[in-house]
C-alpha positions in Angstrom: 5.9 -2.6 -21.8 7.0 0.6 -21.1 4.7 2.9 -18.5 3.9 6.2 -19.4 5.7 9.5 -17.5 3.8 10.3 -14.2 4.7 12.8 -12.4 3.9 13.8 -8.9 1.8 17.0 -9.1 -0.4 15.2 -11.8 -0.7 12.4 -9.6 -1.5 14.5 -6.0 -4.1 16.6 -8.6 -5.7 13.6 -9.8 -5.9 11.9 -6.2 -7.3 14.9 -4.7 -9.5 15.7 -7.2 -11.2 13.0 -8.6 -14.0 11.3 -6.6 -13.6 8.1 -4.4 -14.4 4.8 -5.6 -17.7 4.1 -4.2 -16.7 1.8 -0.4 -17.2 -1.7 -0.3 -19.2 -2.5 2.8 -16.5 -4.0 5.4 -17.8 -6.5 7.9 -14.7 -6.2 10.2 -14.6 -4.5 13.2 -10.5 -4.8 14.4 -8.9 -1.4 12.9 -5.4 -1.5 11.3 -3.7 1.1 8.7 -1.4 1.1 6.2 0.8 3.9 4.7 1.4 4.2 1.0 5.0 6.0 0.5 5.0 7.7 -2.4 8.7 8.8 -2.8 9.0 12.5 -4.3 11.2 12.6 -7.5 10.9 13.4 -11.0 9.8 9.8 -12.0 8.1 9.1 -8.4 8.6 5.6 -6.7 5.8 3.4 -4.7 8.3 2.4 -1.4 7.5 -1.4 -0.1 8.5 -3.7 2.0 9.0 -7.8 1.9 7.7 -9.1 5.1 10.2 -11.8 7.2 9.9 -15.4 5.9 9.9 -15.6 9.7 6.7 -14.1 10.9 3.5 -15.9 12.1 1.2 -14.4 9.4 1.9 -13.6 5.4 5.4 -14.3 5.8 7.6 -12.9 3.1 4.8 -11.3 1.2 5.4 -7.9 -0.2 3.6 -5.2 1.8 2.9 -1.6 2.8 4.4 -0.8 6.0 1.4 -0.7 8.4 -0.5 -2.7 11.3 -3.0 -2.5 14.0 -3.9 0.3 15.7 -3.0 0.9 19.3 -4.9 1.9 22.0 -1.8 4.8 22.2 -2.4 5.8 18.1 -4.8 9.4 18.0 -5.9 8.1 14.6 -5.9 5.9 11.7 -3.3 8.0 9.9 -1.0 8.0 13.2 -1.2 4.0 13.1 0.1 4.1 9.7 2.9 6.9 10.7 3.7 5.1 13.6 3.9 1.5 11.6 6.1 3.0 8.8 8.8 4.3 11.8 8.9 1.1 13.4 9.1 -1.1 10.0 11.5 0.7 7.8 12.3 3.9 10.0 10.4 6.7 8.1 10.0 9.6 10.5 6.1 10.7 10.8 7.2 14.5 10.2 8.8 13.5 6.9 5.7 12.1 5.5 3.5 14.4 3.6 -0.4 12.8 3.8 -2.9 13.7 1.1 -5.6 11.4 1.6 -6.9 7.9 2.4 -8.6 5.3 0.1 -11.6 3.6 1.4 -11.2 0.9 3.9 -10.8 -2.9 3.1 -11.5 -6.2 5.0 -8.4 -8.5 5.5 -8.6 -12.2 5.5 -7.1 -12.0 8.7 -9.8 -10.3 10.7 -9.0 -5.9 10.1 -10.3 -3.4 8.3 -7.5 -1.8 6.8 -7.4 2.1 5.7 -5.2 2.7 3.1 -2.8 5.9 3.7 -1.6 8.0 1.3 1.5 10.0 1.5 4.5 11.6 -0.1 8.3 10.7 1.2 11.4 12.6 0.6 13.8 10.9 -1.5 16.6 11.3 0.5 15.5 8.9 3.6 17.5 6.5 4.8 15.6 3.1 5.6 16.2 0.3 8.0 14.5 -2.1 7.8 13.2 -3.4 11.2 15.0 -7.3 11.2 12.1 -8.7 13.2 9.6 -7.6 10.4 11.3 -7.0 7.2 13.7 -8.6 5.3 13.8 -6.2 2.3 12.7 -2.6 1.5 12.3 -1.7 -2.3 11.5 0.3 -4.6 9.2 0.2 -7.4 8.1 3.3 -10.2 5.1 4.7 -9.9 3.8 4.9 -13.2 4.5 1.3 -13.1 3.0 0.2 -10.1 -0.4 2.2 -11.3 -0.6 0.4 -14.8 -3.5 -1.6 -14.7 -2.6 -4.3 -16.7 0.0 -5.9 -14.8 -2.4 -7.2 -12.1 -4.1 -10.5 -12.9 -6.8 -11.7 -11.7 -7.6 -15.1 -9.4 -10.7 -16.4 -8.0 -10.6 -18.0 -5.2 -13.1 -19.6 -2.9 -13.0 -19.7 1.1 -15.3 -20.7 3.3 -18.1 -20.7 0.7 -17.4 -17.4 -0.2 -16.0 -16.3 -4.1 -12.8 -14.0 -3.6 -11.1 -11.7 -5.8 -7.2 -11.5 -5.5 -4.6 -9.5 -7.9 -1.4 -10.9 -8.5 1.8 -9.4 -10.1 5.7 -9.7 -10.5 7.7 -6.6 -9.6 11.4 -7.9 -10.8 12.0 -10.5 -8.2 8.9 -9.9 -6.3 6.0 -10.9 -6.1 2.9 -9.1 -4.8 -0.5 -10.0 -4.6 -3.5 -10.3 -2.6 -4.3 -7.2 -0.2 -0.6 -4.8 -1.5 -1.7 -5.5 -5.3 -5.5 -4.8 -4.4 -4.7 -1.6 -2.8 -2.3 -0.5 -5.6 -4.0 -1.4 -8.3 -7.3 0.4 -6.2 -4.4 3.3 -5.7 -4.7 3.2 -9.7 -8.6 3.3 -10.2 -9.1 6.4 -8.1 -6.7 8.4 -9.7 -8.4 7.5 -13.3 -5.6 5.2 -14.9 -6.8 3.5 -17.6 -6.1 -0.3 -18.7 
């Protein structure tokens, strides 16, 4: 199925503009921060990165560049710049930030704030080996299309869990990346 045309000044307008989804109460207290590269072109691009199959935690899931914040970091937002340079080598100054989405809880213990921002197309990306094993990316209007996430309930530790889960050509994303995008989608009014 074919996505509708979105381009980027209807999407900045619609992200600026309409109101937040109301915040889910987050119960954990360990900050971390994500950045979502929105890549500036005529059809704009959602940038993402396939973890190493070799890392200790969610290895080779599909992800937003992003991490814990350091005690060195002067914000959330300079967390996620800082975790974008180190992960795929996007320069801070190069990214263009219009907003945040509301905070999430991770299984794995942070609550993780959402960055938005706008990349230039012309960057060059390397991938950091230790962390990623691929960089990709995926349209926009794609990505925001409702109906390509799926729900599946899980249960953990007594507790009933939500978790999206779609294909992007070879990839798979899920969990926290597809519940972010697919939050990315609600806030800017996309419909099913």
């Amino acid at each position: 199925m074919d996505s509708p045309a979105l381009n980027l000044d209807d999407f900045i307008s619609r992200f600026q503009l309409l109101r937040p989804q109301p915040a889910r109460a987050t119960l954990n207290q360990r900050k971390a921060a994500v950045l979502i590269p929105i890549v500036r072109r005529e059809q704009p691009g959602l940038l993402l990165t396939q973890r190493s199959p070799l890392l200790r935690k969610h290895a080779g899931q599909v992800a937003f560049p992003g991490g814990a914040v350091d005690s060195s970091d002067a914000s959330l937002i300079a967390a996620a710049l800082r975790e974008a340079q180190e992960e795929v080598a996007i320069p801070p100054a190069s990214v263009e930030v219009i907003g945040v989405l509301p905070p999430i809880d991770s299984v794995t213990g942070f609550q993780v704030t959402p960055v938005v921002g706008i990349i230039p197309p012309n960057l060059h990306y390397h991938a950091s080996v230790d962390e990623v094993s691929a960089v990709f990316e995926m349209p926009l209007a794609e990505a925001l299309r409702l109906g390509r996430y799926h729900p599946l309930d899980i249960h953990r530790r007594g507790n009933a869990h939500r978790v999206w889960l779609s294909w992007y050509q070879h990839y798979f994303v899920w969990g926290m990346t597809a519940g972010i995008i697919r939050e990315l989608a609600l806030q800017i009014g996309m419909k099913p």
